[in-house]
C-alpha positions as CSV (number, residue, x, y, z in Angstrom):
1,X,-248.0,97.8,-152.3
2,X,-249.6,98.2,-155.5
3,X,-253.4,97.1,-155.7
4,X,-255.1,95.9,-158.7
5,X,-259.1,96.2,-158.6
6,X,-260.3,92.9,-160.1
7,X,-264.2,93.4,-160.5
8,X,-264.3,91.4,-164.0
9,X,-263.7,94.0,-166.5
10,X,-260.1,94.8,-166.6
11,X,-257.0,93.6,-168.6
12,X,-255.4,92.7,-165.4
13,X,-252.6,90.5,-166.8
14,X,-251.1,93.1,-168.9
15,X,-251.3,95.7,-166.5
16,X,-249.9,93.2,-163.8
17,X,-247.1,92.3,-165.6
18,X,-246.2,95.6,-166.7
19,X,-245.6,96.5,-163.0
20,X,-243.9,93.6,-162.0
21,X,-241.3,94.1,-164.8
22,X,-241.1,97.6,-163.3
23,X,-239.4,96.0,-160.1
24,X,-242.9,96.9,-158.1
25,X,-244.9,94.7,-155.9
26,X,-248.5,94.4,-156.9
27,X,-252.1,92.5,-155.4
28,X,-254.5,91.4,-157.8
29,X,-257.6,90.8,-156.0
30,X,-261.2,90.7,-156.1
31,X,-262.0,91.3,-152.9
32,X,-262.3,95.0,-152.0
33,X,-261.4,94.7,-148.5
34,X,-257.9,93.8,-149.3
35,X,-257.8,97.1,-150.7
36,X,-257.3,98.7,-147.5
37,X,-253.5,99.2,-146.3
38,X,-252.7,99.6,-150.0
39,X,-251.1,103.2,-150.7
40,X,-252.2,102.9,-154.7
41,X,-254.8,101.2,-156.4
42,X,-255.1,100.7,-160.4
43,X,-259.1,100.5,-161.9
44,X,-258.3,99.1,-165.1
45,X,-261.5,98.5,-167.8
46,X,-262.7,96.8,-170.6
47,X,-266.1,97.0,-171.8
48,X,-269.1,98.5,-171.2
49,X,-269.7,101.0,-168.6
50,X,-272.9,99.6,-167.1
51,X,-271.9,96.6,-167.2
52,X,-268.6,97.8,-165.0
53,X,-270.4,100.2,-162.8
54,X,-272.6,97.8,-161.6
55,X,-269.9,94.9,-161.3
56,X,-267.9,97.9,-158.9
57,X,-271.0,98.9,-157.0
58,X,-272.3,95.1,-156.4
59,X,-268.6,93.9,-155.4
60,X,-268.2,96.6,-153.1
61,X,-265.4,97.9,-154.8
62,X,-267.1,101.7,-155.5
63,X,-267.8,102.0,-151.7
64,X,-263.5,100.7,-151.1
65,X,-262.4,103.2,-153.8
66,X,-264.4,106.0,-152.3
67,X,-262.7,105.7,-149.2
68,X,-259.7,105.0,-150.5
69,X,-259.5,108.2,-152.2
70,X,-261.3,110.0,-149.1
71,X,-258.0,109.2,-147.0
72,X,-255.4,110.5,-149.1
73,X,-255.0,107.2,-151.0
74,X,-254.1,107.4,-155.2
75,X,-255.6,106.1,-158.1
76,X,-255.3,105.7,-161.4
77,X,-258.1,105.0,-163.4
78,X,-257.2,102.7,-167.2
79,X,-259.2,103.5,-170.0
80,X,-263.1,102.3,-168.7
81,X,-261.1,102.9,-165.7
82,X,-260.9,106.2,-166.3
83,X,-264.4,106.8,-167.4
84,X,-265.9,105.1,-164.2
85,X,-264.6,107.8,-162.6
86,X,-266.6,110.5,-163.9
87,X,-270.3,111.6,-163.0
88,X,-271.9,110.2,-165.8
89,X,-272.4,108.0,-168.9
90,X,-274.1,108.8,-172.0
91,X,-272.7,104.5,-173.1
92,X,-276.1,102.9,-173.8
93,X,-278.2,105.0,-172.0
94,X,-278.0,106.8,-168.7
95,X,-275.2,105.6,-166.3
96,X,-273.7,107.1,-163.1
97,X,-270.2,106.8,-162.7
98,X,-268.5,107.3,-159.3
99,X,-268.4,111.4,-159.4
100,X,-264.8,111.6,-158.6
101,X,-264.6,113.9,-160.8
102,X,-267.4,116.3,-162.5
103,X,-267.8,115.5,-165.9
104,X,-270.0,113.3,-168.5
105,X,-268.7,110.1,-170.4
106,X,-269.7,110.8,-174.4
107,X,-269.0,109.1,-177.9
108,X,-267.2,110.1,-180.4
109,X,-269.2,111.2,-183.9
110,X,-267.5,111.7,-187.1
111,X,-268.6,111.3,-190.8
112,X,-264.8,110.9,-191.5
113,X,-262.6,109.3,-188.5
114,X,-263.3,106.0,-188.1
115,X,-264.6,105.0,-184.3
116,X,-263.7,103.4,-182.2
117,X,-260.2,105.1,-182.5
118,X,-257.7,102.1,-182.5
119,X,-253.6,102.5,-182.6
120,X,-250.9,105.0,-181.3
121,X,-252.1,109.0,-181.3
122,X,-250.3,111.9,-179.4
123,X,-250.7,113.0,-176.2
124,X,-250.5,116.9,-175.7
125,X,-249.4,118.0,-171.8
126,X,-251.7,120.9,-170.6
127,X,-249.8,121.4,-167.3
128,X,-247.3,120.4,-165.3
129,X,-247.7,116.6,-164.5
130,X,-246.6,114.4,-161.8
131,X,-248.0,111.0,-163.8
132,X,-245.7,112.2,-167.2
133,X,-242.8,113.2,-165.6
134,X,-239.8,112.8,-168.0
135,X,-242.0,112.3,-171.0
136,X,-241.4,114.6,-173.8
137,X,-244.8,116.7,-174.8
138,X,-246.4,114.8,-177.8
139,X,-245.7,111.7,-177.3
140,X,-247.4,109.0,-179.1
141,X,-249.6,106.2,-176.3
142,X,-252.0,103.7,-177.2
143,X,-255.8,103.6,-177.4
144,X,-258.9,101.7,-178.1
145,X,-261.8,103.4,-177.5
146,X,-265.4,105.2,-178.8
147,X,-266.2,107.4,-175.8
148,X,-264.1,110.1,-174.0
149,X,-264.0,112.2,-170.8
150,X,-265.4,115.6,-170.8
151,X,-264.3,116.9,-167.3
152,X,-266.2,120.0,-166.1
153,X,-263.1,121.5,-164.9
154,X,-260.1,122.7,-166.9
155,X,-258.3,122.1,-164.3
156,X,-258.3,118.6,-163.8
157,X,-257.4,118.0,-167.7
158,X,-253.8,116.8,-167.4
159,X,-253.5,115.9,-171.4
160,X,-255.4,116.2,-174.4
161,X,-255.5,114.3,-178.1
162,X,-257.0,115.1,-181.4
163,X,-259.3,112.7,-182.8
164,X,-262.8,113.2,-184.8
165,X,-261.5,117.2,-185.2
166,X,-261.6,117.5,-181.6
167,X,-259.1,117.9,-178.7
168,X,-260.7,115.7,-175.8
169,X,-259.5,114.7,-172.4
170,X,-256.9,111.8,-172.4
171,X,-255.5,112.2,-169.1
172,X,-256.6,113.4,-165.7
173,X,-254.9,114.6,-162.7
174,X,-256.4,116.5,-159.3
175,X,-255.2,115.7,-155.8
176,X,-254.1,112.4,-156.2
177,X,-256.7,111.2,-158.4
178,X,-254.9,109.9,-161.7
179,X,-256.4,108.7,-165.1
180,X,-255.9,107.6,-168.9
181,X,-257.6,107.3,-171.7
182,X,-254.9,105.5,-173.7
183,X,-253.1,101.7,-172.5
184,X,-249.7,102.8,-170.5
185,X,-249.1,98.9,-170.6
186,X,-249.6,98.5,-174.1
187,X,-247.6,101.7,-174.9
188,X,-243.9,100.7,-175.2
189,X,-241.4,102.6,-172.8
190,X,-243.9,106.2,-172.7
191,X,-246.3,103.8,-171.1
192,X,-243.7,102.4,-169.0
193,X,-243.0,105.8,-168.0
194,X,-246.7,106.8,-166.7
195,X,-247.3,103.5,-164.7
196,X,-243.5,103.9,-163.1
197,X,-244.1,107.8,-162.4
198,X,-247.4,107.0,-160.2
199,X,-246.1,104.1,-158.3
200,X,-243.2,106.6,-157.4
201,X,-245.1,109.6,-157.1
């Protein structure tokens, strides 16, 4: 079973669906206690980080997640998703994240790109990766967002884009701890591809 966090800051239908038209069996709920027994759980986001980290830590759903992770369990985090995830926010001040993995939220700045970055941008594989299995290097995913992942570790960078005449962190992956930057739902069969390859996985 397939759990989908609902903590009010998530496109939950999309990501729902997406599953479901996978052939996979998924719970949308947003109570955190139904969380446990589930193999995989999805964090999607949309919005601010405060405003989610605090919906997560007042819901319960940071203290479920922990332990999820803690015994064996997977995750993917979904754009905010992702982000939560980290130690830190620079997003409207100070924010702390859930320190799954080391590493600081930050915004994009450019006097030419324009931000947020909105519409399909490649996806570069720096190392061999359970969650894009079967997807040819460079392919193109979705993404709206102004602030990116700066992991601490090389290590746990699983993919990187170009945008504002940087390469940043679109996708993670360390010991069962899976995240993206970009939409997988909203990314056409690549997409497809991601979510399918860590419900198997």
């Amino acid at each position: 079973m397939i759990f989908i966090a609902d903590y009010g800051a998530g496109n939950l239908r999309s990501v729902h669906k997406a599953f479901e038209y996978l052939g996979f069996k998924v719970q949308v709920s947003s109570d955190p206690a139904k969380l446990k027994g589930c193999r995989k759980v999805i964090l999607p986001g949309v919005g601010a980080f405060g405003k989610a980290i605090e919906s997560l830590n007042a819901s319960g759903f940071t203290e479920a997640i922990l332990e999820h992770v803690d015994k064996g369990g997977q995750l993917l985090g979904i754009c905010l998703g992702m982000q939560l995830l980290l130690t830190d926010s620079e997003e409207m001040g100070e924010w702390t994240g859930m320190d799954l993995i080391p590493g600081k939220v930050r915004h994009f700045v450019s006097d030419v790109d324009k931000i947020p970055q909105i519409g399909w941008n490649s996806v570069d594989q720096q190392k061999e990766s359970l969650l894009f299995k079967g997807i040819p290097d460079h392919s193109f995913f979705y993404f709206v967002h102004s602030f990116y992942c700066e992991p601490e570790a090389a290590a746990d960078v699983a993919t990187t884009t170009h945008f504002t005449g940087k390469n940043f962190c679109s996708a993670i992956e360390k010991n069962g701890i899976f995240a993206v930057q970009f939409h997988p739902e909203k990314s056409s069969d690549a997409g497809l591809q991601v979510l399918k390859n860590f419900a198997g996985c």
